[in-house]
N, C-alpha and C positions, 0 to 999 in steps of 0.2 A: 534495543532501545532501553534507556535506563530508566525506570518508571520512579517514585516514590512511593513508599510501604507506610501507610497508617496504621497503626494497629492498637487495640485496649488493652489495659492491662487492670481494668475496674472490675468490681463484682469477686462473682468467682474465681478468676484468672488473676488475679492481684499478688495471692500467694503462691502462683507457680511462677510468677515474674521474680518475687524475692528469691524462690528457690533457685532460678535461676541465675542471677546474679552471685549468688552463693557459691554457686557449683563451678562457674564460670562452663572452658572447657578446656580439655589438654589436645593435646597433637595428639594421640591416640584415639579420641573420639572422633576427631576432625576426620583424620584419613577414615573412620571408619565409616561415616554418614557419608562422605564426599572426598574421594580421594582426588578429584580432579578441580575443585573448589582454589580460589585463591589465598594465598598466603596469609595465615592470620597477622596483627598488627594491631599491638598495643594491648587493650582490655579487650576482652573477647566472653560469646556466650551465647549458651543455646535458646532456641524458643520453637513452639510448634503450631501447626493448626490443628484442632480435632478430625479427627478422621471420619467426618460425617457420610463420606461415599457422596455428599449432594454438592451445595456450594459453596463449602470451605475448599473440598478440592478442587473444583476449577480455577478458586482464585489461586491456590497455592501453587499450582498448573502454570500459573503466569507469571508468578515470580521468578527473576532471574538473577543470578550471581551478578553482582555490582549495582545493581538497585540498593538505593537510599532507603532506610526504614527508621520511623520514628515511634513511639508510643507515649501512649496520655491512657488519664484516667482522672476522675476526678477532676475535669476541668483544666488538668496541666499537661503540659510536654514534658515527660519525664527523660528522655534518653534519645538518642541521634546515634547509629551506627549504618552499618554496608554489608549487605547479605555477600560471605564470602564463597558459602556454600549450602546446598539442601541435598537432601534426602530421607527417604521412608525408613525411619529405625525402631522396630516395637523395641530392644532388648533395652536399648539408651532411654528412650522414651517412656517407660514403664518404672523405671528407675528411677524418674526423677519426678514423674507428676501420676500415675497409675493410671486409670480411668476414671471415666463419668459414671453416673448411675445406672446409665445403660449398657453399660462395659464396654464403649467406646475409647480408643486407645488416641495419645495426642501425640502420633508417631508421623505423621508430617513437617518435618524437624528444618530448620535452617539456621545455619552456621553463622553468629555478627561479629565479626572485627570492627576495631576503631570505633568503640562504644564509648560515650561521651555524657556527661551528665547536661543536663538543657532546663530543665526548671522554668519553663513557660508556660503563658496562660494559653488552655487550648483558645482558638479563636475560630469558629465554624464559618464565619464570614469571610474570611478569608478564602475557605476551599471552596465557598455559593453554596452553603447550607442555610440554613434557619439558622437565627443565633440562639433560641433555646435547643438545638440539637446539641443532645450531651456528647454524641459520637458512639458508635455501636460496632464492635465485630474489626475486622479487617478493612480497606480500603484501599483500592491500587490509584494512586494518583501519575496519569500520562503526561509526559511531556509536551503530549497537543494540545493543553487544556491550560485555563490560565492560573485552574487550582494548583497547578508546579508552582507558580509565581509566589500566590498565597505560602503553601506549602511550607519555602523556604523562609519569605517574610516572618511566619508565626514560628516558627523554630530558631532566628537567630543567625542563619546559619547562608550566605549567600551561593548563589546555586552555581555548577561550576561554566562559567563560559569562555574558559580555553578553547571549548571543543566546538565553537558557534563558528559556522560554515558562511563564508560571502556569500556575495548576489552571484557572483561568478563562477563560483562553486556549485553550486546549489543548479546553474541553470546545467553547467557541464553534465550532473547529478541526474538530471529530470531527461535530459535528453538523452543519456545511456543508460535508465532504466525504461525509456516511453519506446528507443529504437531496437532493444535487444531482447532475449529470451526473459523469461524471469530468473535466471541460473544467477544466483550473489557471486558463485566462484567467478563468472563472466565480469561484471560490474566492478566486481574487485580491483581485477587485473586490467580493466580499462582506466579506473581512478588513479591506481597505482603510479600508471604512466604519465598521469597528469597533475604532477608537483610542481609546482611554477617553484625555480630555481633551487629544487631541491627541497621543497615543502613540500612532502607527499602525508596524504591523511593515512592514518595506522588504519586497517583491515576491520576493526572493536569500530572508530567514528563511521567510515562508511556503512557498514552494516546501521547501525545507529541510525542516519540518515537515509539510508533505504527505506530502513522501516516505519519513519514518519511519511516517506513522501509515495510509499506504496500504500497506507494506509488512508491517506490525503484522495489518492488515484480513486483507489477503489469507494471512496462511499462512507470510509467507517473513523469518521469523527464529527465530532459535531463544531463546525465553522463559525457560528456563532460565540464558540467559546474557545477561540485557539488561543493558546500561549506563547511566547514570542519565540521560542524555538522552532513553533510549525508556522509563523505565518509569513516565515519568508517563500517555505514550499510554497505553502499555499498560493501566493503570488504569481510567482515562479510559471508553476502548474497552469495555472489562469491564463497566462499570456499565451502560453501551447496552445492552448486550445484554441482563444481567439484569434493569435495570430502565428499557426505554428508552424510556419516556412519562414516567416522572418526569426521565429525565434529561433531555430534550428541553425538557419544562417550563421544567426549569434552563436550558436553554440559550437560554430563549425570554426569559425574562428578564435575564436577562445581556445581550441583543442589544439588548433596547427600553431598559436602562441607558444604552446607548450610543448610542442614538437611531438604531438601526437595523429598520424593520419589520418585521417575523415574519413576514410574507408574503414580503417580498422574497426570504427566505432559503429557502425550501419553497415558492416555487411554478416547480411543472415549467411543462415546453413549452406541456400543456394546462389550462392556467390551472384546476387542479384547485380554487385558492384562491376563486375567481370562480364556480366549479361547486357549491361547498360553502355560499358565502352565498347563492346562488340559489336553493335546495331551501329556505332561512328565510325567504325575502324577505314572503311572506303569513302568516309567523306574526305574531301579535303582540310584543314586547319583552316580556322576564323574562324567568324563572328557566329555563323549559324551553327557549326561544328558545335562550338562551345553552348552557343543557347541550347542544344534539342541536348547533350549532357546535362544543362543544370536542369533542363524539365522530368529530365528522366528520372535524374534521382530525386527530386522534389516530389514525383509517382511516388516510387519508391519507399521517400519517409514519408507520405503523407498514407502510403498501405500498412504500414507497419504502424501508422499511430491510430489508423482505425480499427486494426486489430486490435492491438489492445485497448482500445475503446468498449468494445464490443466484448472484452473477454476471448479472444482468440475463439470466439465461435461463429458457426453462420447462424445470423439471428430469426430464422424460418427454423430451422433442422434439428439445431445444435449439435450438429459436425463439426469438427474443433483439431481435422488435419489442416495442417497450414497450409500444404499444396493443393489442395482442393477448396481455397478462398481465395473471392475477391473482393476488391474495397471497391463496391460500383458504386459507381457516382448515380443521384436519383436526376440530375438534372444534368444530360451530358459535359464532360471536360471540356469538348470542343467549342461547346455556346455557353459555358461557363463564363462570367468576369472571374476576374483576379480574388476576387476576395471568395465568391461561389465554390471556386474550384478548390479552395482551402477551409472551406466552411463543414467539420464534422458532421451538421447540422443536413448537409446535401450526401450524405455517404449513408451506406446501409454494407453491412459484412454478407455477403452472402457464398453458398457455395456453386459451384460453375454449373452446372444444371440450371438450377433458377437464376443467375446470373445472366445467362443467354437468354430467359424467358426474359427476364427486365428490361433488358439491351435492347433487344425488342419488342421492347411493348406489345409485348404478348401475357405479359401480365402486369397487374398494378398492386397499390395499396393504397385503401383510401385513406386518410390524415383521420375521419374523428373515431374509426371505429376501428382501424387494423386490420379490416378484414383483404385477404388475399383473394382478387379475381382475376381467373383464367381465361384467356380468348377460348371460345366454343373449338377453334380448330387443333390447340393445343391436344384438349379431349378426342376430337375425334383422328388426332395422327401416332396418340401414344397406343400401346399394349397396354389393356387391363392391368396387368403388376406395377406397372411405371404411376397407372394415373392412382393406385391404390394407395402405393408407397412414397410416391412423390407430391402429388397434388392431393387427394380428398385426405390425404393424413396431417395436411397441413393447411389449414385455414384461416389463420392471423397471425399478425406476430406484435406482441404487448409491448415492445418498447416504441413501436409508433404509437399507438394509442393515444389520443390528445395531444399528440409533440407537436407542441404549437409554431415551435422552431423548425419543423420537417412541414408547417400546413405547406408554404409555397412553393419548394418543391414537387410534390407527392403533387397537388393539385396542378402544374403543370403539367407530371407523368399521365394523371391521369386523362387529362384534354386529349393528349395523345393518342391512350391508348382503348380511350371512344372513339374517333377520328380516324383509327384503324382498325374500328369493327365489334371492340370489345363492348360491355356493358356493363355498370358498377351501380 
């Protein structure tokens, strides 16, 4: 993902900005900090972080080759270039700025091509600062945030949206990274195939767009402040969840638009796709044939999107082999409605051990507290080891907890599973 780099060049670092500028840099420093860096272009020149061992190196950590960086100081944007390359060089780095007072060395180094002069007023309202904030240190600004937007506004410089992905893209996207491994090499080679008339996205965008819409997945941006490059994921994403057998539908035809298999795209390790026409092979062809196929794999993706829901774990154990999970439904499939049976909200990842407990309402989970109850006969049919290891080692599980969306499930399970003996 291509982030944007703010960085000072106020204060003390003011004069290691002019030196730098001065020194520029040659092709022999370049290959030497970063031999694998992109081609310099144009004005070029080095700059570093201190090597404080704390949080200059994490941020420097996240900088990546082709990320935008700009600097200010004194209220202005001085300069606009593109990290072509980084690396740790004490020999370059001492050579051109020494150390601090504490003999900290500012060998955290990265390579700018196509360095530009800019002469703007910083404007911190623009990134949702304070507008007395002078600006301080480094800053990574993400494409999920609408500080990008800012970003480019206050520098001058529009942002580049060649590489802005459709609705149709994006959904192709959301559903071969929601049905597949996390492997990018996978996802790649699934995008690859799906160029409508020979527009196939370059391996640099898709990675790109992974990494907004796995970052979107998992939890780690703040939605409140997305930027218009993530809020198509974001959408996108949204409709999965609420309605992700139709979306999938969509997405299944979008891919055979493009002359890409539906299979290829959804079938795991264990050729689940091959398992599924196997159970029809002695029906006869129609109407039923075909419905108890589309139910099958609508199973199928709707396990695979609980899985990763859950983090590819069972959320009792956190067991995390795939073959030893299942995506039970808390409110059976069979007396499920249409919308129930597709409602994440009614799924729980578990492994087949307590899986079969659940199936059977021989165990429950109550909605406000989490807490995990065993029928008395479970106790008294297992081995000591089993109820050690299996049951008293596990007694709630925190993502039910208050899931006000799982209350009407889980309180059906549990009517049940008093109604067959148990107690909660």
């Amino acid at each position: 993902m291509t982030n944007c780099i703010l960085t000072s060049t106020a204060s003390r670092t003011n004069s290691h900005f002019e030196n730098a500028l001065k020194h520029g840099v040659s092709q022999a420093e370049f290959d030497e900090i970063c031999p694998d860096g992109i081609a310099l272009s144009g004005e070029s020149m080095l700059w570093a972080l201190l090597n404080t061992g704390k949080s200059n190196n994490k941020t420097w950590d996240r900088i990546n080759i082709g990320d935008e960086i700009a600097f200010f100081g004194n209220r202005k944007v001085t300069h606009h270039g593109i990290i072509a390359g980084k690396g740790i060089n004490r020999r370059i780095s001492d050579s051109l700025w020494g150390t601090d007072k504490e003999g900290r060395h500012w060998d955290l180094m990265l390579v700018i091509t196509d360095l530009n002069v800019i002469d703007r007023v910083f404007d911190p309202v623009l990134l949702g600062n304070n507008p007395a904030d002078r600006g301080q240190g480094t800053r990574i600004i993400s494409p999920l945030t609408d500080a990008y937007d800012g970003f480019h506004q206050m520098i001058g410089i529009p942002r580049d949206d060649s590489d802005e992905w459709t609705e149709e893209e994006v959904t192709m996207m959301c559903a071969a990274f929601l049905m597949n491994t996390d492997s990018e090499e996978e996802i790649l080679d699934i995008m690859a195939k799906s160029g409508n008339d020979g527009a196939r996205r370059s391996p640099e965008s898709v990675s790109r767009e992974l990494d907004i819409i796995r970052l979107l997945h998992d939890g780690n941006a703040d939605r409140s402040r997305l930027g218009s490059a993530a809020m198509l994921a974001s959408e996108v994403l949204a409709e999965f969840k609420s309605d992700p057998l139709e979306t999938f539908d969509r997405a299944e035809r979008l891919f055979q638009e493009r002359g890409v298999e539906f299979e290829h795209v959804f079938e795991g390790s264990d050729s689940e796709v091959e398992i599924i026409y196997g159970l029809v092979t002695d029906m006869e062809p129609g109407r039923e044939r075909t419905r108890l196929i589309k139910e099958r794999m609508n199973q199928n993706k709707l396990r695979k999107l609980v899985l990763k829901a859950y983090g590819g774990r069972c959320c009792i154990t956190g067991i995390e082999l795939e073959s030893m999970l299942i995506a039970s439904h808390i409110k059976p499939w069979s007396k499920s409605s249409k919308e129930e049976k597709t409602d994440i909200n009614n799924t729980l990842c578990l492994n087949r051990f307590h899986d079969g407990l659940f199936d059977k309402h021989l165990m429950t989970i109550t909605p406000d507290d989490g807490v995990i109850h065993y029928n008395s006969s479970v106790y008294n049919s297992v081995p000591e080891s089993v109820r050690v290891t299996m049951l008293d080692a596990f007694r709630e599980v925190p993502c039910v907890k208050g899931n006000t969306k799982m209350r009407k499930y889980l309180e059906g399970h549990n009517r049940i599973f008093v109604e067959n003996g148990g107690t909660v």
